[in-house]
C-alpha positions in Angstrom: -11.7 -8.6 8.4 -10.3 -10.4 5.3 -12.2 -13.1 3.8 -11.1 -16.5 4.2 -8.2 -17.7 2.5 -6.0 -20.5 1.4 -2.4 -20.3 1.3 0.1 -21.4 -1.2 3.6 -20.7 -1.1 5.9 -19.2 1.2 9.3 -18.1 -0.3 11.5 -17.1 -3.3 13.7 -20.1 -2.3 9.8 -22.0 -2.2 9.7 -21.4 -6.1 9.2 -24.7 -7.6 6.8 -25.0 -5.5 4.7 -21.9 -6.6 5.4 -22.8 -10.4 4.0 -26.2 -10.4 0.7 -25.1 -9.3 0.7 -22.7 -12.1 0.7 -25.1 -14.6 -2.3 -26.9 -13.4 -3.6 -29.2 -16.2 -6.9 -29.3 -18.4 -8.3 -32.2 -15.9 -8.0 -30.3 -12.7 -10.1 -27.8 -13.9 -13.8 -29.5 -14.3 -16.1 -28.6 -17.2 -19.2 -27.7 -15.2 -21.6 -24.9 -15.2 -20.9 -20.8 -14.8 -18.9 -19.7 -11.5 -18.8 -23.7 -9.8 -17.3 -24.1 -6.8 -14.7 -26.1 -8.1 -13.9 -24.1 -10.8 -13.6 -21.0 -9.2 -11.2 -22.7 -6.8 -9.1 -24.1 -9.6 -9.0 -20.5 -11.3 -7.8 -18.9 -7.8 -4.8 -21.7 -8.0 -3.6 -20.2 -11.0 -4.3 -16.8 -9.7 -2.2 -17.1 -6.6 0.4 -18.9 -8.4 1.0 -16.5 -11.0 1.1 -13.4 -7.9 3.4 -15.2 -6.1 5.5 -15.6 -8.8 5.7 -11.9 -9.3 6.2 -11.4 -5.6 8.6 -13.5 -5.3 10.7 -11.7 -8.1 11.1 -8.8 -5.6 12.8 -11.1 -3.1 16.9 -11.3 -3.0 17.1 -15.1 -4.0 14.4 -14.0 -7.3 14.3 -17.5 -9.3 16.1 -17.0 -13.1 13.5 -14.9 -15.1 13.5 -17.4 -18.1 12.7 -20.0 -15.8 9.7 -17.9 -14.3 8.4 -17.0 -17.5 8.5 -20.1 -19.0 6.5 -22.1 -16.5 3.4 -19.5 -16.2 0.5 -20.9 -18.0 -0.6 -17.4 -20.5 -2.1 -16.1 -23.3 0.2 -15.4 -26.1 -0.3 -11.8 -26.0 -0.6 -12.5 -22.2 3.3 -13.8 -22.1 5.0 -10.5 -23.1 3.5 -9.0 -20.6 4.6 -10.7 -18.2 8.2 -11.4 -19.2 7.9 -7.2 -19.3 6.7 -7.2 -15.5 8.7 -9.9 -14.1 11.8 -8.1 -16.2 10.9 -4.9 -13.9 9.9 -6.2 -10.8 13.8 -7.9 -10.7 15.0 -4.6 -11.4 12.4 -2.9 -8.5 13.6 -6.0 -6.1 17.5 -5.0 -6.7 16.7 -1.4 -6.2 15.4 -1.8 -2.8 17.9 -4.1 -1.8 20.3 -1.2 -2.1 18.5 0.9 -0.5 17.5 -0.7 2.9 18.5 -5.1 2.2 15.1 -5.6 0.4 12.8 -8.6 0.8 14.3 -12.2 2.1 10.9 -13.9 0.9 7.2 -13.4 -0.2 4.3 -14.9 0.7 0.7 -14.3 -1.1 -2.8 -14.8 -0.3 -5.6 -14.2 -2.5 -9.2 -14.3 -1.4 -11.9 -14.5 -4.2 -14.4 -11.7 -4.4 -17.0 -12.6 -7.2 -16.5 -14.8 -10.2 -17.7 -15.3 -13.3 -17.4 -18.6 -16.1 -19.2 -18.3 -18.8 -17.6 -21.1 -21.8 -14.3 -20.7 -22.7 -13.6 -17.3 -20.3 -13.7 -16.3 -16.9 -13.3 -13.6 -14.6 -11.8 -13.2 -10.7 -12.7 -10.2 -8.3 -9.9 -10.5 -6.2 -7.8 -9.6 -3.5 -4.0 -10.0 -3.0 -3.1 -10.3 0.2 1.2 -10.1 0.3 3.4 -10.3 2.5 7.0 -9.6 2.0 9.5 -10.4 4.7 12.5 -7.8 6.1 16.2 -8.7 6.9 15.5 -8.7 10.4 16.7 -11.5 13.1 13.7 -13.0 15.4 15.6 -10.7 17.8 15.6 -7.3 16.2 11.7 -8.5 15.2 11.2 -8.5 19.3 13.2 -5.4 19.7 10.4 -3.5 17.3 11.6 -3.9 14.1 8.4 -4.7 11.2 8.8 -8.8 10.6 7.1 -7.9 7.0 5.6 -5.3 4.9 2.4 -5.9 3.9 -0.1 -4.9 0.8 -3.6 -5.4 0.4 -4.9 -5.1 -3.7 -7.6 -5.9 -5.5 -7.3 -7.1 -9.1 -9.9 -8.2 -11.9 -8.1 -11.3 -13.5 -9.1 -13.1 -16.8 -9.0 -16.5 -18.1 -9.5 -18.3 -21.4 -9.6 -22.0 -22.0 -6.7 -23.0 -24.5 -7.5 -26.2 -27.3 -6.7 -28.9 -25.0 -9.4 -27.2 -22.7 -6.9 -26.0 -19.8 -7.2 -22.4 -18.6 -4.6 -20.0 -19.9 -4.2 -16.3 -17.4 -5.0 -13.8 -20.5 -5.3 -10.8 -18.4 -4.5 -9.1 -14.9 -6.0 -5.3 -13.9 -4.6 -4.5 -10.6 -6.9 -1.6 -8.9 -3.9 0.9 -7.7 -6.2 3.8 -7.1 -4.8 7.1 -6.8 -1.8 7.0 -4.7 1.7 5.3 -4.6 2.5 2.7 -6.9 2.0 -1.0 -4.8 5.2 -2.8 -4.1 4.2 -5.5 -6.2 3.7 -3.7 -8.9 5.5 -1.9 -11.6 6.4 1.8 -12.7 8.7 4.3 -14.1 10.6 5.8 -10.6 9.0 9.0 -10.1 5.8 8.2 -12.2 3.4 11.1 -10.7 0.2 9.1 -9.1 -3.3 10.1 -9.8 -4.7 12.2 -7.2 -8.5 12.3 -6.5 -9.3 12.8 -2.7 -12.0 14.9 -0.3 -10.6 17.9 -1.0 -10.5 20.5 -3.2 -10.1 24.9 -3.2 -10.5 25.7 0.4 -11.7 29.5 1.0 -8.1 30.8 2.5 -5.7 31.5 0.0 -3.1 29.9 2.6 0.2 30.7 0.1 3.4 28.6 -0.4 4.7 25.9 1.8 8.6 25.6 0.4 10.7 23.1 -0.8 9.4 20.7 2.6 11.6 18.1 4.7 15.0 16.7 3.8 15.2 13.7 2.9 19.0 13.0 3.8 19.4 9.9 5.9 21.5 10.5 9.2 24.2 9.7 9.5 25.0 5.7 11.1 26.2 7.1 14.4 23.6 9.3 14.6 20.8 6.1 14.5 19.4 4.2 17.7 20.2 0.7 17.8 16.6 -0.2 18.7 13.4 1.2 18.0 13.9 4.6 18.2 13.0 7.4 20.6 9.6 7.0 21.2 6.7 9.5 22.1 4.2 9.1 25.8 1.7 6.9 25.2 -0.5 10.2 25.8 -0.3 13.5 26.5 -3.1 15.5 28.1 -5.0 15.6 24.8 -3.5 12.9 22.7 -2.9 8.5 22.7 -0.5 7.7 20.2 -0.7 4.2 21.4 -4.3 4.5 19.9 -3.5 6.3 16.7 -0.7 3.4 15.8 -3.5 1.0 17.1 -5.9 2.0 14.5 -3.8 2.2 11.7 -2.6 -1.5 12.6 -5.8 -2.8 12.6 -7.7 -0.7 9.8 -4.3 -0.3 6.9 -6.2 -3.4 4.7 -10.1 -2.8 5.1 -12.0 0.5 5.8 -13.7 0.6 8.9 -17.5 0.6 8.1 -18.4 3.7 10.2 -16.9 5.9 7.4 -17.5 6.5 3.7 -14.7 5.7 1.5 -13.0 8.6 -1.3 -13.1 6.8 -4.0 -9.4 6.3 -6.2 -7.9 8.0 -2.9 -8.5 6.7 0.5 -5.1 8.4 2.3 -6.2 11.5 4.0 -9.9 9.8 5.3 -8.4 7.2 6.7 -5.4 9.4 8.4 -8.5 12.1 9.5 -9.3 8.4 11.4 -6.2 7.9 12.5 -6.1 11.2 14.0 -9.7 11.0 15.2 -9.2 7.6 17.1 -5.9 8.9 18.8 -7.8 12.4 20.4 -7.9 15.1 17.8 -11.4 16.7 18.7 -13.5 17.6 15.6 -13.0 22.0 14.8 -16.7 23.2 13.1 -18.9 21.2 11.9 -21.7 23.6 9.8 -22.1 23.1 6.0 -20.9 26.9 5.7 -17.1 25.6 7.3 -16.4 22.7 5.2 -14.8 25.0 2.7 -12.3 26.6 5.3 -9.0 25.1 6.1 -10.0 26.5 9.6 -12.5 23.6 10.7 -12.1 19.6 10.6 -14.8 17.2 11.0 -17.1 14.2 9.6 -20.4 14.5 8.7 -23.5 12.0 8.0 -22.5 12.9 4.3 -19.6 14.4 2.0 -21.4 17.9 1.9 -21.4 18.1 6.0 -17.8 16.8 5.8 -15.3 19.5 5.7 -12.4 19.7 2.9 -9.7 19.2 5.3 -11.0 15.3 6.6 -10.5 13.9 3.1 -8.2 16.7 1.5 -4.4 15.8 1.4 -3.3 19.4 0.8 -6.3 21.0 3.2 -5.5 18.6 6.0 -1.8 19.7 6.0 -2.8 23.9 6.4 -5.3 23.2 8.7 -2.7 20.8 11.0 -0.2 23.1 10.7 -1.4 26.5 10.7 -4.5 27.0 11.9 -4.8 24.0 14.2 -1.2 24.1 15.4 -1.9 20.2 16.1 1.0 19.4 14.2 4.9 20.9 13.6 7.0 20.5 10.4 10.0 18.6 10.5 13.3 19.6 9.2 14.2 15.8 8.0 11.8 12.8 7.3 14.0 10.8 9.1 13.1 12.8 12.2 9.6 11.2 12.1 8.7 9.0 14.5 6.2 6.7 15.7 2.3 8.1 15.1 4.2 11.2 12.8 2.8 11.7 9.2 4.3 12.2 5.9 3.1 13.6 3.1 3.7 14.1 -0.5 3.6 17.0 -2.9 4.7 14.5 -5.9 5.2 16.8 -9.2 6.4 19.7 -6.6 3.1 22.2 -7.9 2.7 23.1 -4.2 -0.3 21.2 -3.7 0.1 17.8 -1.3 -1.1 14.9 -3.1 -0.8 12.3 -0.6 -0.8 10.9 3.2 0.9 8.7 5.3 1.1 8.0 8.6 4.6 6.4 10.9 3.3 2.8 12.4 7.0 1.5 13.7 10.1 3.1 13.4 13.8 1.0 13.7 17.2 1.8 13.9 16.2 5.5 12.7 13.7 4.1 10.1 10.3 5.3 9.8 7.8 2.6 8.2 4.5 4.1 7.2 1.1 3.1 6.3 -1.7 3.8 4.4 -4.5 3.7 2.1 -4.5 3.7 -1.5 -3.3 1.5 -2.2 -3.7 -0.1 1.1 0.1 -0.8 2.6 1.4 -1.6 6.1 4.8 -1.0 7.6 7.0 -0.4 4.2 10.3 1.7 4.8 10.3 5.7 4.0 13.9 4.6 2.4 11.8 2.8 -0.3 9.2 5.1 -1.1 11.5 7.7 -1.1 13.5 5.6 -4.1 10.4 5.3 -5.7 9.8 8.9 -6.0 13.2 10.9 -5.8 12.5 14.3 -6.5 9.0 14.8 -4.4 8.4 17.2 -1.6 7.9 15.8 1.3 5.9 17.4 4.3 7.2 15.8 7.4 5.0 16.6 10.2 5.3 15.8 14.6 1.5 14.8 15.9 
């Protein structure tokens, strides 16, 4: 589960609040010895502040950006920066408030991983915990609309102490990984992700998939006014009340009984998801993990066949040799305990996996790993990256 946390501020409209504990002064931040309690405490403040400051630029009631970038305590070099991010991050906010009402607030976390003070600098290990809320009544929220979307990242963040001896922010590394860009932070729309997962050349030369799922919204008329046809619970070989279970309670930590793949997480932990819900393992010698035929988890990555960590082998051996899943015509068509996957610079080769957690008023919200995300709309990732493929698939 997460670390423990404190919290700091709650809202866009919340924003004086969250600037004034950026610009904490010299005396609150003690002059004792490397990585002190209070210290470390003190940095975190300024940490959290400054993230929720960015956050809350995605929000519809974004505080003026001269006003946010004159109260963040930085680096000169630091300050450009982030006048650049919050600039983009407005932009991003306005964007998805287009497309689907965008965020009414924020609200950000941050638990401390490992810290380091050492004179006049010091380094966070952290992790952002955010929270950003949906346009939905209390009463669409109980009629299975997502309250929030969430986002889970960790970020290396550096300090150094100005003359007057308080700490100036002077650097922040976000650790995106290999998959979509996080919602809170920035990118050129249909920047192609890194892609470095389980898989690689399976043995079958399985040919071309096409152009994939539309990704034409219906039409208004044609949407449910709740949450959306929904499938059993459980067929005679499947619980997609367990698959959505899973994903809900493993989207911002990896569950210890699994090895991790590296800068991309998405197609282990959907193998998981799958796993969890009923799918039965197919093989399981060293001699099969090259086939798109066989799927399974070994004691180590050599036992563990291409398709359990593989974006593009998952998909052939779901849909063709497995037959355990069916292609969609529209991603809209998804719905809860579906998947959706990307083929982002359209070479044929699927770079990425997601899986349907909720789905309202003919929404699907997905979730997934790298970089970890929970409930965030298909309308907004689809903005993000307008001319992918997309692989639509029925569990």
């Amino acid at each position: 589960m997460r670390p423990a946390q404190r919290r700091l501020a709650f809202a866009a409209v919340g924003t004086a609040a969250a600037l004034a504990l950026v610009d904490i002064p010299a005396t609150a931040v003690p002059n004792a010895g490397p990585s002190t309690s209070d210290t470390t405490a003190s940095l975190s403040q300024l940490a959290e502040g400054y993230l929720q400051q960015r956050a809350n630029m995605l929000t519809t009631s974004a505080p003026a950006l001269g006003f946010a970038a004159a109260h963040m305590r930085t680096t000169r070099a630091m300050a450009a920066q982030v006048q650049e991010d919050l600039t983009a991050l407005a932009a991003k906010g306005e964007r998805y408030e287009k497309v689907d009402g965008g965020y009414t607030k924020a609200q950000v976390d941050v638990s401390v991983d490992d810290s380091t003070v050492d004179g006049s600098n010091a380094t966070l290990q952290l992790t952002e915990h955010t929270r950003l809320y949906l346009p939905f009544t209390q009463q669409e929220v109980e009629d299975g609309a997502p309250e929030y979307e969430e986002l889970s990242l960790p970020h290396t963040v550096k300090f150094t102490k100005a003359g007057d001896g308080s700490w100036l922010l002077a650097a922040d590394k976000a650790d995106t990984g290999g998959g979509p860009t996080p919602t809170t932070q920035v990118s050129d729309v249909d920047v192609e992700p890194e892609t470095t997962d389980g898989g690689a050349t399976a043995d079958e030369d399985e040919g071309s998939k096409g152009e994939g799922s539309s990704i034409t919204p219906p039409r208004e008329s044609d949407t449910d006014t709740g949450a959306g046809a929904v499938k059993p619970a459980a067929t005679a070989a499947y619980s997609y009340n367990k698959m959505i279970a899973y994903a809900d309670k493993y989207w911002d930590h990896h569950n210890s009984a699994y090895r991790t793949y590296g800068g991309n997480d998405c197609t282990n932990f959907l193998s998981q998801i799958m796993l969890a819900g009923g799918w039965k393992p197919a093989g399981g010698s060293i001699i099969q993990r090259t086939s798109n035929k066989y799927w399974f988890y070994g004691p180590t990555n050599i036992w563990t066949s291409y398709t359990w960590g593989g974006a593009e082998n998952w998909y052939w051996f779901a849909i063709k040799h497995s037959k355990r899943t069916k292609s969609l015509r529209n991603v809209y068509d998804l719905l809860a305990s579906d998947v959706l996957q990307a083929d982002w610079n359209r070479n044929n080769v699927v770079d990425h996996s997601m899986f349907v957690t909720k789905k309202y008023r003919g929404v699907p919200y997905l979730t997934y790993h790298t970089s970890d995300t929970h409930n965030k709309s298909v309308k907004k990732i689809i903005s993000d990256h307008p001319h992918t493929w997309w692989y639509a698939h029925r569990t």
